[in-house]
C-alpha positions, -999 to 999 in steps of 0.1 A, spaced: 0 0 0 26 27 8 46 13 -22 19 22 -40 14 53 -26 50 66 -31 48 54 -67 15 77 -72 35 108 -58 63 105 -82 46 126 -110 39 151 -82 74 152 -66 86 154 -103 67 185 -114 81 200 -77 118 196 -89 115 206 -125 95 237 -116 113 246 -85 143 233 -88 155 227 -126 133 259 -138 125 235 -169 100 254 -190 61 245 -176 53 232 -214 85 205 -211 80 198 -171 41 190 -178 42 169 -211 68 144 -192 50 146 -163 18 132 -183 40 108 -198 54 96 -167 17 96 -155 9 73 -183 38 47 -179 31 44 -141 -4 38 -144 -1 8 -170 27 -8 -156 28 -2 -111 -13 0 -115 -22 -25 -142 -46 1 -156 -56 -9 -191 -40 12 -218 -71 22 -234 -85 32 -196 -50 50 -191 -52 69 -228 -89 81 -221 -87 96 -186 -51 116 -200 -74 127 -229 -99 137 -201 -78 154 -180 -63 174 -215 -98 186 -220 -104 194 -185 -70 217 -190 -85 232 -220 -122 237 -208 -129 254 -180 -94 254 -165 -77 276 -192 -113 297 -204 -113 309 -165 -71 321 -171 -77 338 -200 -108 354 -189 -91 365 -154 -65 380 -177 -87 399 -196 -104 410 -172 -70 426 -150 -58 443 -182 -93 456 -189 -93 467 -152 -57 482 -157 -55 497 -190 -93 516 -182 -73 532 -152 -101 517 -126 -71 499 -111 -61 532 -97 -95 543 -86 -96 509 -71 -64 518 -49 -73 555 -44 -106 539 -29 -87 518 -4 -66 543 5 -90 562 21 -95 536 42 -68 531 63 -31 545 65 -21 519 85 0 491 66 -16 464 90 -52 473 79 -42 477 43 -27 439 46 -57 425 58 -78 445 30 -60 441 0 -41 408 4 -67 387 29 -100 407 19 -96 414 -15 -74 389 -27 -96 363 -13 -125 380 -35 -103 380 -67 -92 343 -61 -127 332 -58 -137 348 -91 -105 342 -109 -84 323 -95 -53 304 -109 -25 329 -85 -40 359 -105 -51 374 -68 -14 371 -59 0 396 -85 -28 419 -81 -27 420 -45 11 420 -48 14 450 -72 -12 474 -52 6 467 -15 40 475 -33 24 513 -43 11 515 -11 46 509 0 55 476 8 90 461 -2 79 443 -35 97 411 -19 73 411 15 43 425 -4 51 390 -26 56 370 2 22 382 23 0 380 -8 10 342 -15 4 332 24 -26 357 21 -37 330 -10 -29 298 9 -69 289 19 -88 311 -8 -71 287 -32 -93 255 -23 -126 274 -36 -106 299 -65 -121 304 -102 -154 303 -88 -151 270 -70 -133 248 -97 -112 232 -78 -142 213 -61 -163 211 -90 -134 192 -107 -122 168 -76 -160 159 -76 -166 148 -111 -133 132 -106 -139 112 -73 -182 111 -84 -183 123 -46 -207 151 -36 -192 187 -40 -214 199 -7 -196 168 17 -160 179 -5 -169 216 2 -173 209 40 -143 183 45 -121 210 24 -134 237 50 -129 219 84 -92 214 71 -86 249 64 -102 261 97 -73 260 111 -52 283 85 -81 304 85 -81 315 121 -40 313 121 -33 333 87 -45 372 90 -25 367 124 10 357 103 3 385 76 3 411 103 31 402 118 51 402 82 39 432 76 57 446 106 81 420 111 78 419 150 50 398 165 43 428 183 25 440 151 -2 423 164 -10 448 194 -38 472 185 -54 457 158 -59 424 174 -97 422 174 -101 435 139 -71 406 129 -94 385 144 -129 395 130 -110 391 98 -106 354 105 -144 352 106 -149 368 73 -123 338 57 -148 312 74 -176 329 66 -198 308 44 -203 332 16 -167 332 14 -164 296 8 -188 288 -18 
């Protein structure tokens, strides 16, 4: 069984290395990891090859339609947003807001990113997110690194819930039991994270003092349900 399960994370561990640590070109890392896919599940599985071929055509189309309409679309959509110029009423908006870095954190990158994410998904809230904290002032390196922690649970629901939608055609499991199991393991994260961007927004866990409750009133707005569908 944990043979088995070791072989069935070797496609995973190898996307990991060539990404991460090769930098081997998506295209390249992804058609050898489908291969590798292919020649794991007819010979350590015994899957027929006809079986095999039809779920990696599957999974191609699946890549295709929705997964890369919703990137495209996202895309479109931020360059509309950007070119028009209401990116910058956007941040002018928040501005207003709060001058406090802390608050503009838990806004843009926990708040706003989380919206994004839901509706587009695919990282797109990351550089978004990213780019406004860095012209509110952020070092472009901690504004990167808060807006991808900031990311970590909106991610399970992104592109308007397509992640679930696709594990339950997948698994033939019920999206509204995979909806629920997927939130009682990020509860956790949820309660934890807004904490952790605060304090990396100040670097000192001291950040924390004075905007504690609102830190923690932001947690319930990632667990909210509305947030999660």
């Amino acid at each position: 069984m944990w043979v088995k399960f070791a072989i069935a994370l070797l496609p995973i561990i190898w996307l990991i290395i060539s990404l991460g640590v090769m930098r081997m070109p998506a295209a390249r890392a992804c058609v050898i990891g489908l291969v590798l896919t292919i020649v794991l599940a007819i010979i350590s599985f015994k899957l027929p090859v006809l079986d095999t071929m039809t779920g990696a055509l599957e999974g191609i189309i699946i890549g295709i339609w929705p997964v890369m309409f919703v990137i495209v679309m996202a895309l479109f959509a931020y360059n509309v947003t950007t070119e028009s110029g209401e990116m910058k009423t956007i941040q002018d908006m928040l501005a207003t807001i709060s001058t406090d870095k802390r608050i503009i954190v838990l806004i843009i990158a926990w708040g706003f990113g989380g919206f994004l994410e839901s509706i587009a998904g695919f990282g797109t809230a990351v550089a978004i997110a990213a780019g406004i904290l860095i012209a509110f002032g952020l070092d472009p390196i901690r504004a990167s690194v808060i807006s991808l922690i900031a990311n970590t649970t909106a991610t399970a629901f992104g592109a308007i819930g397509l992640p679930i939608l696709t594990l339950a055609e997948v698994t033939n499991l019920k999206q509204e039991n995979l909806s629920f199991i997927v939130t009682l393991q990020l509860f956790v994260l949820v309660l934890l994270v807004p904490f952790i961007l605060v304090i990396l927004t100040e670097g000192s866990i001291k950040a924390v003092k004075g905007v504690g409750l609102i830190t923690l009133v932001r947690t319930g707005y990632g667990y909210s349900p509305g947030n999660s569908r």
